[in-house]
N, C-alpha and C positions, 0 to 999 in steps of 0.2 A: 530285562535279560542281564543289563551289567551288572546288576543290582544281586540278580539272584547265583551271580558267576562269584563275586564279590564274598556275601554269605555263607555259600559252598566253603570256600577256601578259608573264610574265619572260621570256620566248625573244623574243619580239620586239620588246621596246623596246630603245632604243637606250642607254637608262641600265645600267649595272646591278645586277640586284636579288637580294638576301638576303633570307629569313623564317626568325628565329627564334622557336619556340613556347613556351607557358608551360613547358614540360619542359625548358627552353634546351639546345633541342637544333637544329641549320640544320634548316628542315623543307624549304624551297624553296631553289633556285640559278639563278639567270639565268646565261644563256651570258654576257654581259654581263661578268658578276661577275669571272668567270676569267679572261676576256680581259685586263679593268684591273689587274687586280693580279696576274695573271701565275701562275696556280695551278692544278691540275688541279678542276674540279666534282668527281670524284668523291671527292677530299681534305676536300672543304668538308661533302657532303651527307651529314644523320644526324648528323654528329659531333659532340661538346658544342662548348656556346659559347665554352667558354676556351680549346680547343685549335684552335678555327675563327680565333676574334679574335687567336690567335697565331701564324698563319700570313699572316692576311692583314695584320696589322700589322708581321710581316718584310719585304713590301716596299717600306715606307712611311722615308721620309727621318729621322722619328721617330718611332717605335713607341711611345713613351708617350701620345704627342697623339692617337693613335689609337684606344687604349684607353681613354681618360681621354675621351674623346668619347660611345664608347659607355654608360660607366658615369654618367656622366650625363643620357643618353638618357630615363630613367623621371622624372627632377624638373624635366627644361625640355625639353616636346615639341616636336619639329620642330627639333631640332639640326644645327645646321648647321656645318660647317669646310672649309677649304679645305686638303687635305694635298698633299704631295708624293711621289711614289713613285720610288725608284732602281730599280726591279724590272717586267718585262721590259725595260722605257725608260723613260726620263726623264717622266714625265706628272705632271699638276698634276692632280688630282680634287676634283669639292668632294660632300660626304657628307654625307647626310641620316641622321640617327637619325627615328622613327617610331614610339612605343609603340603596339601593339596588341595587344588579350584576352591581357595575362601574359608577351606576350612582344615583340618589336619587327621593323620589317623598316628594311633599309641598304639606301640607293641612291646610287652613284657615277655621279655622271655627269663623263667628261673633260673638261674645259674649256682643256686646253695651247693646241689653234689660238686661241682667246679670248684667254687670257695675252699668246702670243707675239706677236697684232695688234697687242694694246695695246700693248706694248714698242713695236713699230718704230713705232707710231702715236705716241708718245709720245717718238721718239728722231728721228722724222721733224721733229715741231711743234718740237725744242729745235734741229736742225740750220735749221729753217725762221728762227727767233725770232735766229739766230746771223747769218743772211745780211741781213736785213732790217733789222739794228741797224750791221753794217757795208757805208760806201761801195766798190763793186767796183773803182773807180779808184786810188783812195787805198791802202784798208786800213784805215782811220780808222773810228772810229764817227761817224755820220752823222746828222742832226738829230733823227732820232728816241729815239738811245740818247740824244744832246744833254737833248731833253727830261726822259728817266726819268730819266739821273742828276742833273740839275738840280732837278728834282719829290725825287729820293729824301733830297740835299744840305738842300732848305731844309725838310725834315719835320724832319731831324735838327737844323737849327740852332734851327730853332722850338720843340723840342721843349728842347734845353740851352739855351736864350736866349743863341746863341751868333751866332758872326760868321763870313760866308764872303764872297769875291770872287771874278767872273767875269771871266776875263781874256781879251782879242779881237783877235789878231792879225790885221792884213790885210798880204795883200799889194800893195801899189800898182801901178798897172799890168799887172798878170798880163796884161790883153787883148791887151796891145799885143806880146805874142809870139804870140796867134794871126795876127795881122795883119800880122807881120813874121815868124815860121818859118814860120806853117803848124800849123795843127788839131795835128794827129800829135806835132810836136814839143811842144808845151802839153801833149799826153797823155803823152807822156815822162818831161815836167818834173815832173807831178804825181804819177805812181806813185811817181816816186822822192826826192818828198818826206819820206817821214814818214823816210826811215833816211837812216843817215850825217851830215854836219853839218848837217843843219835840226834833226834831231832832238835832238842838243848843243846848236845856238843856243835851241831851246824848254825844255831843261833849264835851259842859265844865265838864261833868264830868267826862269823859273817862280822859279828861289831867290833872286836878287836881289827879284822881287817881297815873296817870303816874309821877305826880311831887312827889306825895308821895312815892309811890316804888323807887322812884330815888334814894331820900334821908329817908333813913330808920329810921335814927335819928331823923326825925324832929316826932313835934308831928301833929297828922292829926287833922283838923278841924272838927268837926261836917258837917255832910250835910244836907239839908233840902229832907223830903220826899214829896210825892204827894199832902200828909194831911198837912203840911206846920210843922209838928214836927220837932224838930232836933234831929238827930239820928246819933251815931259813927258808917258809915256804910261800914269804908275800911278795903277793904281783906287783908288778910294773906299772906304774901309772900312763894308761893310752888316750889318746886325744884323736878324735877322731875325723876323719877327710871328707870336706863334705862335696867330692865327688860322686857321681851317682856310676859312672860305668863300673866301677870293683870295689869291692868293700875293702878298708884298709884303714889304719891308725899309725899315728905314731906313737912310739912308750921312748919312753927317759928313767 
């Protein structure tokens, strides 16, 4: 009667299940079993345990992990792993080892639709994290990447008691092309800001900055603005606190 209460319940869970007896021999086989790892039940039932756990460790991505699960089954109860199976398809199973009276029972239960949510859940949040950090106008990162890489910058300089500068281009005027082309054209201008020669003029002056902070002695040149003025427009050299309650620097 236990036997057949047993049986019942292998056939109809949706895991499935193995019992092997103290004679390590398969005594039970859930439909379950055969399906996941892709084997005939009546290959598995009766048979000893080494030639069962060697069959169903054939369809497994590595059959030593598989073995090496069971055989530790008797000294850490309620074993758990998460295998891979190449055999009938692609499937992720996570396996239970279970000592009982002398001998143990296995239950796989498939978890691949699990797996694979979490991927695209997880490929959805970094394409999500990707959009949100750049402006759709521009292309540019946008005040918010602004901030983390700002936040990441003076962890790092606080941390080397080192020194960084923020550098802040405007452009003067910009409004006065919506008021004189027209919205659309200002939307033109700005998409195709970051490439081509804005993108050159922000390179040469990113390294003329970089050749003045080198040498602190020298004197800085005038730069030319948007409006074609010249303007003494290099930062301040900051050294940063490596306090963590409030972000802060000193400049000289």
């Amino acid at each position: 009667m236990h036997e057949e209460t047993l049986s019942a319940v292998f056939e109809g869970a949706d895991e499935g299940f193995i019992l092997f007896n103290k004679d390590r021999k398969c005594a039970l086989v859930g439909r379950r079993i055969g399906e996941i790892f892709g084997v005939e039940r009546a290959a598995l039932h009766d048979g000893p345990e080494a030639d069962v756990l060697e069959l169903l460790a054939s369809a497994c991505e590595e059959p030593e992990a598989f073995v090496a699960l069971v055989k530790q089954a008797h000294e850490h109860e309620g074993e758990i792993a998460e295998l891979e199976l190449k055999r009938p398809m692609f499937r992720v199973v996570r396996f239970r080892v279970i000592p009982v009276a002398g001998g143990f029972i296995g239950i796989a239960r498939d978890i691949t639709r699990e797996r694979s949510a979490e991927r695209r859940s997880s490929q959805l949040l970094q394409r999500l994290e990707q959009i949100t950090a750049i402006d759709a106008l521009t292309q540019l990162p946008n005040r918010r990447r602004f901030g983390e890489e700002l936040d990441r910058e003076h962890g790092r300089a606080a941390r080397a008691w080192d020194s960084y500068a923020v550098l802040r281009i405007d452009v003067d005027d910009f409004s006065a092309i919506n008021t004189e082309f027209g919205i659309p054209a200002a939307t033109r201008c700005s998409s195709r800001s970051p490439t081509g020669s804005a993108r050159a003029d922000a390179s040469t002056i990113c390294w003329r900055v970089f050749r003045a902070m080198s040498s602190p002695c020298s004197s800085p040149a005038p730069m030319r603005t948007a409006r074609g003025s010249s303007r003494n427009a290099w930062p301040r050299r900051c050294r940063a606190s490596p306090s963590r309650s409030a972000r802060s620097a000193t400049c000289r």
